[in-house]
PATORKE-689807 format. One record per residue (C-alpha): residue in three letters; x, y, z. Coordinates in steps of 0.02 Angstrom, whole numbers, padded with zeros to 5 digits, always signed. Example, Ala and Ser with C-alpha at 12.3 -4.5 7.8 and 13.67 -1.06 7.14 Angstrom:
2
ala+00615-00225+00390 ser+00684-00053+00357 
***
This chain:
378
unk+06400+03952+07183 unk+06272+04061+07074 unk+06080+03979+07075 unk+06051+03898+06934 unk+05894+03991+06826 unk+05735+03905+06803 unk+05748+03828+06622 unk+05591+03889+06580 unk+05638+04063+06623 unk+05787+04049+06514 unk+05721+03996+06383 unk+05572+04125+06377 unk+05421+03972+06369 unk+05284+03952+06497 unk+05281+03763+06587 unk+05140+03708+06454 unk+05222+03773+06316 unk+05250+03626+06186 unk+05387+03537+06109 unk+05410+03647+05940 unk+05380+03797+06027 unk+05536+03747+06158 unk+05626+03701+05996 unk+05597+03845+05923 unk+05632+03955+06070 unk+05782+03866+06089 unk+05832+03899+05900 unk+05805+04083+05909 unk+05921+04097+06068 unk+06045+03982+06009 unk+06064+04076+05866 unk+06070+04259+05959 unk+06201+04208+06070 unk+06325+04085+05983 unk+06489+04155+06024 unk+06568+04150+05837 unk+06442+04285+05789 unk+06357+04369+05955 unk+06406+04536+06016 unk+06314+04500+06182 unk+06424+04492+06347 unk+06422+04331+06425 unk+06373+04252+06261 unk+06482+04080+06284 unk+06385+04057+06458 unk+06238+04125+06388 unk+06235+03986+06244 unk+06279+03842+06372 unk+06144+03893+06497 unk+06022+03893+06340 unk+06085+03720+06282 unk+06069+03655+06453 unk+05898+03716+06470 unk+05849+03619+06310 unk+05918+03463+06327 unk+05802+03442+06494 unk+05648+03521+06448 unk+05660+03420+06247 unk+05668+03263+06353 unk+05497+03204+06401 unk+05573+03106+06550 unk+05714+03236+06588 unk+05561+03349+06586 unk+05438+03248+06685 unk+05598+03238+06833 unk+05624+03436+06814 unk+05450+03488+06848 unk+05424+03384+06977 unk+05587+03384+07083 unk+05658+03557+06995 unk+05862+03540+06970 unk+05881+03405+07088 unk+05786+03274+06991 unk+05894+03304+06852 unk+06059+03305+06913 unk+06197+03424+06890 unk+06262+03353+06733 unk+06114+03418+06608 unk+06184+03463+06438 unk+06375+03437+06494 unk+06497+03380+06390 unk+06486+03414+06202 unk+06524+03225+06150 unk+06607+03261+05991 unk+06457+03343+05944 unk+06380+03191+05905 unk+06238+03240+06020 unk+06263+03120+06151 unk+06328+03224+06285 unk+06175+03346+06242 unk+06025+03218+06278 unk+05942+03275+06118 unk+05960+03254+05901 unk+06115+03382+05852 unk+06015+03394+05700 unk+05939+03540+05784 unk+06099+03628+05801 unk+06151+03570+05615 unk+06000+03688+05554 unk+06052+03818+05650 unk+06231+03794+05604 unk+06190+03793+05429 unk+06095+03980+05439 unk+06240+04050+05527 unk+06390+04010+05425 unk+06276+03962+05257 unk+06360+03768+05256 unk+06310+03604+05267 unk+06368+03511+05442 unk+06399+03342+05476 unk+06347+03285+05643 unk+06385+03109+05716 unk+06426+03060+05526 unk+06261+03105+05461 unk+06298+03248+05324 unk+06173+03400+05262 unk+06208+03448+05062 unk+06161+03614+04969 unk+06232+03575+04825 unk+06207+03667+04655 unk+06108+03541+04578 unk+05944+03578+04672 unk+05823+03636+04564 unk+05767+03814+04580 unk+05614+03898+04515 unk+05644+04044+04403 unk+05610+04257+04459 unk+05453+04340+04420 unk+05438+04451+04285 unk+05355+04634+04317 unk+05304+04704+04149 unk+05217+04881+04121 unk+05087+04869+04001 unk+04965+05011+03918 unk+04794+04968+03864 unk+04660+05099+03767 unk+04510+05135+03868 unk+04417+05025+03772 unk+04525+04882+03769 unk+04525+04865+03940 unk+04331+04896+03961 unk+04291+04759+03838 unk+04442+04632+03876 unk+04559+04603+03733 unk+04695+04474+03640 unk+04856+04579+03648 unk+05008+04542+03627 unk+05165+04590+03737 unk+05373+04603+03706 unk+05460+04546+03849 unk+05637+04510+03882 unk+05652+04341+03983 unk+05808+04215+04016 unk+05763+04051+03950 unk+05824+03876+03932 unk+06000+03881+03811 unk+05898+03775+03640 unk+06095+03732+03580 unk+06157+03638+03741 unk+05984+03601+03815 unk+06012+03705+03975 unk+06180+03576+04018 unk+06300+03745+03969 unk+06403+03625+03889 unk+06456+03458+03784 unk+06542+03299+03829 unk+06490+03271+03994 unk+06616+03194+04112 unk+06595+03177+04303 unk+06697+03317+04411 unk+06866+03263+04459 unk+06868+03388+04614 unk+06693+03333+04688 unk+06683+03158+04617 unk+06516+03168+04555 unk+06437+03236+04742 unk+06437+03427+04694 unk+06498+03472+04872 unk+06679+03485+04950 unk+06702+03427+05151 unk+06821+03541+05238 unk+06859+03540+05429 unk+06787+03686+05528 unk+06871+03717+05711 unk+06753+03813+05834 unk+06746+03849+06004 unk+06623+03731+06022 unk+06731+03591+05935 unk+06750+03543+05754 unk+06628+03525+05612 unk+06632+03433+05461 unk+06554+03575+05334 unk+06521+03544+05177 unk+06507+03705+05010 unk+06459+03679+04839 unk+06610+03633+04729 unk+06696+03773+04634 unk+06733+03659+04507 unk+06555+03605+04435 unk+06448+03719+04533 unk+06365+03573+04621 unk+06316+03499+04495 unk+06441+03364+04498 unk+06475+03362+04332 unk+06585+03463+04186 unk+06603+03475+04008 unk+06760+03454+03868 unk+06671+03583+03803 unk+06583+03746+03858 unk+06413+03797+03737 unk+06453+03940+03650 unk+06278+04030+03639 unk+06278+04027+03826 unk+06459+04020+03870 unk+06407+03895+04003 unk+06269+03947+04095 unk+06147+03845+04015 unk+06036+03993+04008 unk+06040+04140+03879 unk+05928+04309+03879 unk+05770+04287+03748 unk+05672+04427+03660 unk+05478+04342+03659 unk+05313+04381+03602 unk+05179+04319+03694 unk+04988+04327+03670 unk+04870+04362+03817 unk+04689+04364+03852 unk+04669+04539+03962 unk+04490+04516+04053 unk+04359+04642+04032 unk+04351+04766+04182 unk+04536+04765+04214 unk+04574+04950+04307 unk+04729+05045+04309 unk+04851+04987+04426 unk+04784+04796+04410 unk+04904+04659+04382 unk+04871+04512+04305 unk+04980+04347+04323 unk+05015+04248+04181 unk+05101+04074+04248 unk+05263+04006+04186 unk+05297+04161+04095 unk+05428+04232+04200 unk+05612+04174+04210 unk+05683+04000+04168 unk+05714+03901+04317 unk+05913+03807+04336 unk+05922+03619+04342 unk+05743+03569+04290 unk+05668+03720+04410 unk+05526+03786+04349 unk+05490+03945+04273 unk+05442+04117+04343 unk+05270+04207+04317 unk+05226+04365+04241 unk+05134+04491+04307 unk+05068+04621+04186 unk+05030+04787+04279 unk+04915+04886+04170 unk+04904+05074+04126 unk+04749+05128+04046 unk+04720+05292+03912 unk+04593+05432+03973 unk+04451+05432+03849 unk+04396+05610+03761 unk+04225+05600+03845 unk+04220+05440+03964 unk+04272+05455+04138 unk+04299+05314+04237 unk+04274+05269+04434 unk+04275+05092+04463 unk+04181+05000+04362 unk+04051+05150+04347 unk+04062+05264+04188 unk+04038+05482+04202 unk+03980+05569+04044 unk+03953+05748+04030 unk+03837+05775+03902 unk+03801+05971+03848 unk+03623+06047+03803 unk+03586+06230+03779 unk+03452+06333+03860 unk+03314+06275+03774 unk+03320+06107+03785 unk+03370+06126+04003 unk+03221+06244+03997 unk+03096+06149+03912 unk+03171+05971+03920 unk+03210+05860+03795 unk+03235+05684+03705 unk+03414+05662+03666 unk+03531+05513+03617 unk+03657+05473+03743 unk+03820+05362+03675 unk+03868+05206+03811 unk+03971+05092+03779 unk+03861+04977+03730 unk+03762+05081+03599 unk+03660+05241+03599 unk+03510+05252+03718 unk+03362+05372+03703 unk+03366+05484+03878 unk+03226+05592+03928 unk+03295+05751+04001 unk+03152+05840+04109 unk+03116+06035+04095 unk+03194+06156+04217 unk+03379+06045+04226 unk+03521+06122+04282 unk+03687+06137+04278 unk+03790+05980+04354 unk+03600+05883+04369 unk+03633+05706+04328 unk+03552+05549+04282 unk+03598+05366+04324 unk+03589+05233+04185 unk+03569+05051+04293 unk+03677+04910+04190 unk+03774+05029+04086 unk+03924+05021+04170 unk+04079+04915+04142 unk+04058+04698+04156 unk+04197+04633+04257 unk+04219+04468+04195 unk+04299+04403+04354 unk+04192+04463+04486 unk+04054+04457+04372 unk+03970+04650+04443 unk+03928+04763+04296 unk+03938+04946+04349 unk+03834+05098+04309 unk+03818+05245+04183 unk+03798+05432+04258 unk+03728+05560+04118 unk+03803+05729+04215 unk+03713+05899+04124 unk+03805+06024+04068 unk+03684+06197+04016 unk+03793+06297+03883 unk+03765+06489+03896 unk+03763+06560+03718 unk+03940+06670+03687 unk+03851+06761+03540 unk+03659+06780+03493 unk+03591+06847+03296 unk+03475+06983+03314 unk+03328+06873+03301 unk+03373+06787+03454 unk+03425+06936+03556 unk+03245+07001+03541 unk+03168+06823+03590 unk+03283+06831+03746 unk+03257+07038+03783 unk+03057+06975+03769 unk+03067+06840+03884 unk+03166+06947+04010 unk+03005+07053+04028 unk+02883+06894+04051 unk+02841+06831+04225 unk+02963+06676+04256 unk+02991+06577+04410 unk+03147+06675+04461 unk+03129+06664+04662 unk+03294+06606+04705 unk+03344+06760+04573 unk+03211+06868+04687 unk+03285+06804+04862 unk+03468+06843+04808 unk+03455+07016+04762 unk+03335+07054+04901 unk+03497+06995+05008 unk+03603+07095+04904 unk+03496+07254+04932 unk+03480+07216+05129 unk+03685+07209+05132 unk+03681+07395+05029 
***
């Protein structure tokens, strides 16, 4: 005779693991080796050995026996006989295998005359929606009231969701919204019970079916709905409006929407976070011997000092004149970047002003250092 495994072992727990997490072990395996569905070899034994297992180590005095006296203390009739399923010959509640039941074959079972329904009438939230939506650059800087077209499904308004008139209770069902059929196993028989064809689960028909729905008590609705975009929403942000989505079935409630925004490039803002990049251009002159000069933010214009000798790429930072998020409440930051525009075409006038200056001493040492380089390389 084979030795009988340690029912910890089999069941994959440690000796202090806890009542739901031997239930649960005991679920999972259960479930991987019932022979209706399992592809593993040995799976009837497997299953039995499993069920054995549990119905000691679920007992708390079946338990107490086991760890102290090992198999001997609990006899050599643990888990045998299957009762009728009624979970007497099991030494724990069948209810445990009616759950697991229920995920493999999708039905309700009836153990020991107690019954488990999923019936049609249960009342089922609705789907999200996921809608693309474009917002200008300043729309979505500033926050906005826009409004959106969305297709949704929504409650039928001519039958009031029922898909129908002249309610009368379903002669198939009687009124329960579930049908009881005999189910043989290898493990015995099961009471299962499905939702009714008939009504749907519902438990209930009509003389006659709604027209604008053709009975599904839903139809498909073209809406227009307002919503109040925050200021400092990005691109690629989503932003749920509840109870927008979907209609739920049988009093369920409804879906959300989630708006996923795209926003427009601006002509001259660029955008990183909530910081804002503007290239502002200057000519020679005013990089050479600095300037004052207006700068546009999106707030209003500002008065910027630029300093003499800037460059090319040189930049200036603008605290507070960034973009407000509303939510988080940070406000972001402004960068000025310089841009030094070389003149394509000079009048005569300005050729000599430029030939003259060539031949006056200016600070031109990195000039100096470069084509002493280039004459060292000759």
């Amino acid at each position: 005779m084979a030795t009988k495994r340690d029912y910890y072992e089999v069941l994959g727990v440690s000796k202090s693991a806890t009542k739901d997490e031997i239930k649960s072990a005991f679920r999972k395996l259960a479930k991987k080796y019932h022979p209706d569905i399992s592809k593993e070899e040995n799976a009837e034994e497997k299953f039995k050995e499993v069920q054995e297992a549990y119905s000691v180590l679920s007992d708390d005095n079946k338990r107490r026996q086991y760890d102290q006296f090992g198999h001997a203390g609990v006899g050599g009739n643990a888990g045998s006989g299957f009762g009728g399923f009624n979970g007497a010959g099991f030494g724990f509640d069948a209810s445990d295998l009616g759950d697991i039941f229920d995920d493999l074959f999708g039905g309700g079972f009836g153990f020991g005359g107690s019954s488990r329904s999923r019936g049609g009438s249960r009342a089922r939230r609705g789907s999200d929606v996921l809608m693309q939506a474009e917002l200008t650059f300043e729309e979505a800087i500033y926050g906005c009231e826009k409004d959106f077209d969305l297709d949704v499904v929504t409650e039928c308004d001519k039958c009031d969701g029922k898909g129908g008139f002249g309610e009368e209770t379903c002669s198939r069902c009687h009124g329960s919204g579930t049908i009881t059929s005999e189910q043989r196993t290898i493990l015995g028989s099961f009471m299962t019970k499905t939702t009714c064809p008939e009504c749907n689960g519902k438990g209930k028909t009509y003389k006659e079916t709604c027209s604008k729905c053709r009975g599904k008590g839903q139809v498909k609705s073209h809406k227009t709905i307002t919503v109040n975009v925050p200021s400092g929403i990005d691109n690629g942000e989503r932003l749920r409006v509840p109870g927008r989505g979907h209609a739920g079935e049988n009093g369920g409630a409804s879906g959300d929407l989630y708006l996923e925004f795209h926003i427009k490039e601006h002509k001259y803002y660029e955008r990183d976070g909530l910081d804002i990049y503007l290239e502002v251009p200057i000519n020679m002159a005013e990089a050479v011997l600095g300037c004052k000069k207006e700068i546009p933010t999106i707030y209003g214009n500002v008065k910027l000092t630029i300093p003499g000798g800037t460059d090319s790429g040189d930049k200036q930072r603008l605290k507070g004149k960034g973009i407000k998020d509303s939510t988080s409440r940070r406000v972001g930051d402004m960068y000025v970047i310089f841009k030094v525009i070389t003149p394509k075409k000079l009048a005569r006038d300005q050729k000599k002003l430029f030939e003259s200056l060539a031949k006056t001493d200016l600070d031109d040492s990195e000039i100096d250092k470069f084509n002493k380089f280039t004459k060292k390389n000759d």
